[in-house]
ZASEBA-110334 format. One record per residue (C-alpha): y, x negated, z. Coordinates in Angstrom, 3 decimals, decimal comma. Each point is the difference from the previous one (the first is absolute). Last residue first. Layout:
BEGIN
<atom yy="Y" xx="X" zz="Z"/>
...
# end
This chain:
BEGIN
<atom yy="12,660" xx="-80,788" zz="-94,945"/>
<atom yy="1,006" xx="1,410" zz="-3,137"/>
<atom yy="-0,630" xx="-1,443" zz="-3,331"/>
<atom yy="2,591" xx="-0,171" zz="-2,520"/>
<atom yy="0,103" xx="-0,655" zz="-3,791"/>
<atom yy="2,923" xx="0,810" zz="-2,242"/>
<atom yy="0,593" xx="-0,023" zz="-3,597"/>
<atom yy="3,113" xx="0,499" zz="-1,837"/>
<atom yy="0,630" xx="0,172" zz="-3,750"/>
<atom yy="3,844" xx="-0,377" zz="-1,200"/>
<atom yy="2,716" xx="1,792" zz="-1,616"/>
<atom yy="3,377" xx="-2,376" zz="-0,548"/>
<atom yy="2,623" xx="2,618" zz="0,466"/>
<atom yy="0,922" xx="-1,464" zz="3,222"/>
<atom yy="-3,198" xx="0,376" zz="1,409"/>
<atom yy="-2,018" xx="2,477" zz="-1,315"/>
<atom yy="-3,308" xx="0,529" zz="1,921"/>
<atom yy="-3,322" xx="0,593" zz="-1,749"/>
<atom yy="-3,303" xx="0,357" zz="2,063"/>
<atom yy="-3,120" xx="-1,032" zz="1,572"/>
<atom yy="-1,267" xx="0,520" zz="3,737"/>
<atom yy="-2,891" xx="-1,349" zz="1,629"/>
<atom yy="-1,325" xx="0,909" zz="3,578"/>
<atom yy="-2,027" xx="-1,218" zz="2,310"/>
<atom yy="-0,530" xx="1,829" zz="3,684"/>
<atom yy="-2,124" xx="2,802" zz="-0,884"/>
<atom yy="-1,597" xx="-2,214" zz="-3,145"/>
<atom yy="1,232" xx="-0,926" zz="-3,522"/>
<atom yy="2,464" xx="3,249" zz="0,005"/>
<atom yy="1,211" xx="-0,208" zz="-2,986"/>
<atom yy="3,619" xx="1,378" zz="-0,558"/>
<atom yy="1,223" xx="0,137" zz="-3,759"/>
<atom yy="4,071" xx="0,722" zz="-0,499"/>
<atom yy="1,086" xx="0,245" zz="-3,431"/>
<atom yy="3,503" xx="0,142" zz="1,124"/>
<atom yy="2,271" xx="-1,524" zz="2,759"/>
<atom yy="3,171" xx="0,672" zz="1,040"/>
<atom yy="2,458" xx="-2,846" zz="0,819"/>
<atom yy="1,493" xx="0,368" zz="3,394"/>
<atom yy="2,802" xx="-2,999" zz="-0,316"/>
<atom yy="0,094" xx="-3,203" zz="1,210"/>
<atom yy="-3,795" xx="-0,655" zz="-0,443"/>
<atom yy="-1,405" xx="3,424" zz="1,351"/>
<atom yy="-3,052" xx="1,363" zz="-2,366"/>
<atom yy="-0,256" xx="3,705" zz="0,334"/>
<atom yy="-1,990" xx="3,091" zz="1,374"/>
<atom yy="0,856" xx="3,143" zz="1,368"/>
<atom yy="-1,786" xx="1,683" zz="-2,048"/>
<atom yy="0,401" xx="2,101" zz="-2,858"/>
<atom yy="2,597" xx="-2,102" zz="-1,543"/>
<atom yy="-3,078" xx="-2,442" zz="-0,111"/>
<atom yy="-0,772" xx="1,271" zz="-3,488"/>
<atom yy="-3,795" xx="-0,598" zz="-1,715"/>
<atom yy="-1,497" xx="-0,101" zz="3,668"/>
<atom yy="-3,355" xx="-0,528" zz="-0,417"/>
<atom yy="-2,414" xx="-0,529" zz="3,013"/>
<atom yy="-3,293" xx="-2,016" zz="-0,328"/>
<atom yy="-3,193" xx="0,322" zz="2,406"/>
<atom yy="-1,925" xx="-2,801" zz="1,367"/>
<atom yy="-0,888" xx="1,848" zz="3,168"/>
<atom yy="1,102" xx="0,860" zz="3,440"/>
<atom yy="3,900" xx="1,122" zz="-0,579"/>
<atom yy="-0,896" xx="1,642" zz="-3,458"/>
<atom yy="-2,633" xx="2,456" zz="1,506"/>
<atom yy="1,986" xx="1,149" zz="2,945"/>
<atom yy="2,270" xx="1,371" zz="-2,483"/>
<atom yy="3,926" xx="-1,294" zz="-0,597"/>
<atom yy="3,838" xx="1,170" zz="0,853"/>
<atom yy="1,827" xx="-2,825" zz="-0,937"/>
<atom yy="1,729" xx="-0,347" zz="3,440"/>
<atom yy="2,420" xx="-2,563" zz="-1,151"/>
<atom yy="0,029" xx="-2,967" zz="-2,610"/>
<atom yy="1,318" xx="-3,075" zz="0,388"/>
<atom yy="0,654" xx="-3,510" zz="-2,215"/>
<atom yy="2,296" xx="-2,441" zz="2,051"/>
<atom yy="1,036" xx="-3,023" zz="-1,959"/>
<atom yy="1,325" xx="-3,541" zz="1,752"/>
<atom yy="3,719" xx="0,370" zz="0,492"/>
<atom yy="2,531" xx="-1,652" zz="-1,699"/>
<atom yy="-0,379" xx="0,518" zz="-3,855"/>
<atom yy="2,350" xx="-1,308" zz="-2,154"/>
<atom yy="-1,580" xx="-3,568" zz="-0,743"/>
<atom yy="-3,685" xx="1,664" zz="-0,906"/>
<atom yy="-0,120" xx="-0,894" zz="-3,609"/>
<atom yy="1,529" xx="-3,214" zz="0,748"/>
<atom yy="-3,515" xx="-0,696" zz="1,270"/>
<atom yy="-0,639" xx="-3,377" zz="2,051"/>
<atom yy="2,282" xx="0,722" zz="3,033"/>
<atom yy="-0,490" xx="3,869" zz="-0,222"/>
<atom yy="-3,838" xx="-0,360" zz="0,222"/>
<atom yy="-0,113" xx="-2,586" zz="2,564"/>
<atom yy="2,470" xx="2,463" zz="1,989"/>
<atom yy="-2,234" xx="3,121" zz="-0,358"/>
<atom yy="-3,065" xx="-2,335" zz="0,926"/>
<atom yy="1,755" xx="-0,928" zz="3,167"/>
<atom yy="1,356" xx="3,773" zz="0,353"/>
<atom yy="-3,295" xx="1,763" zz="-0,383"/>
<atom yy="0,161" xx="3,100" zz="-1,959"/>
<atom yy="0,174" xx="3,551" zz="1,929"/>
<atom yy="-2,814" xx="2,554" zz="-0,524"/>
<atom yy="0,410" xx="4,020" zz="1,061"/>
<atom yy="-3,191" xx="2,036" zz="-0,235"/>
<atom yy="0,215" xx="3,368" zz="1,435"/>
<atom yy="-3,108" xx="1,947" zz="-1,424"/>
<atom yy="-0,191" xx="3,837" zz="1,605"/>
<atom yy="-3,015" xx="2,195" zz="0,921"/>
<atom yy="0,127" xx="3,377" zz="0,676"/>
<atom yy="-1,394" xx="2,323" zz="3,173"/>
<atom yy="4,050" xx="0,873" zz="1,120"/>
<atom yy="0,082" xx="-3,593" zz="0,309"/>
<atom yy="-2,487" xx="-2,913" zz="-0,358"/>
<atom yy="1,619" xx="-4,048" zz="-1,257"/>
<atom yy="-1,495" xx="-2,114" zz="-2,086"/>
<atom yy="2,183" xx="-3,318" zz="0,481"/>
<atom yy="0,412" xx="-3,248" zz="-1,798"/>
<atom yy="2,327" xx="-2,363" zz="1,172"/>
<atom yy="2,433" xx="-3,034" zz="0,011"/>
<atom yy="2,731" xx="-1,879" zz="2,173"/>
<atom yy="-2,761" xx="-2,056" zz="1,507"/>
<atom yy="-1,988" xx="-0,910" zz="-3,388"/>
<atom yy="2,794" xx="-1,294" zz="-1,883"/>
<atom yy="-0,987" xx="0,011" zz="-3,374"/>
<atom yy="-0,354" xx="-2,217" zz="-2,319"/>
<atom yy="3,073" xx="-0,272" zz="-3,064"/>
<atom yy="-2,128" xx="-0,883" zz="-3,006"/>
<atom yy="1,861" xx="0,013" zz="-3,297"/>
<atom yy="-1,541" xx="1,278" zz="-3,210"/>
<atom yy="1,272" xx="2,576" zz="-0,358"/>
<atom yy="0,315" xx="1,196" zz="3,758"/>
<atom yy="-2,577" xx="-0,615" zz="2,123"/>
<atom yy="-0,568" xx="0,794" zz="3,195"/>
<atom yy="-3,037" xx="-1,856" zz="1,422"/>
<atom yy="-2,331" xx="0,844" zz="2,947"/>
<atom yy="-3,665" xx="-2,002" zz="0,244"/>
# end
């Protein structure tokens, strides 16, 4: 099952405009993960939260060639990242809003689970995302 949640707020994901990748070049590996929210359940959740009234786009978390082992991309594994200034990493919902206290489990080679903190509008929130690739 794939959710991206935010607070407490549950914004799906759109499967077709998302992806995982663990990519090989110059003999490294590299995590490119880049998850968009579904737009129907980005629109329920605007309709029925206030909370959400500015925003117009479902979010987009991503991160970029995270240079990883071979190790972490085939087994249950967890990467820190305490500051995502390191990366090019950040959560997209009308702005690029960097992210912190990233943790990246990979749950199998093609399932991965991502927790974080995003602040959004200078209200900090917790993040979770979880995204199988086909």
């Amino acid at each position: 099952m794939s959710a991206f949640i935010i607070g407490v707020t549950d914004f799906g994901v759109d499967i077709g405009e998302s992806r995982l990748e663990v990519t090989k070049g110059d003999g490294a590996l590299s995590l490119t993960v880049e998850i968009v929210g579904d737009k129907t359940a980005f629109d329920r959740a605007v309709t029925d939260d206030d909370a959400w009234s500015w925003a117009l786009y479902p979010p987009r978390f991503y991160l970029r060639e995270l240079p990883i082992s071979t190790q972490v991309a085939s087994s249950q594994l967890t990467l820190s990242l305490a500051d995502g200034d390191d990366h090019e990493t950040a959560l997209y919902m009308m702005e690029h809003n960097p992210v912190r206290d990233l943790t990246i489990k990979f749950l199998s080679p093609s399932k991965i689970q991502i927790d974080g903190r995003v602040d959004l509008l200078g209200d900090e929130k917790a993040f979770r995302i979880q995204y199988e690739s086909a």
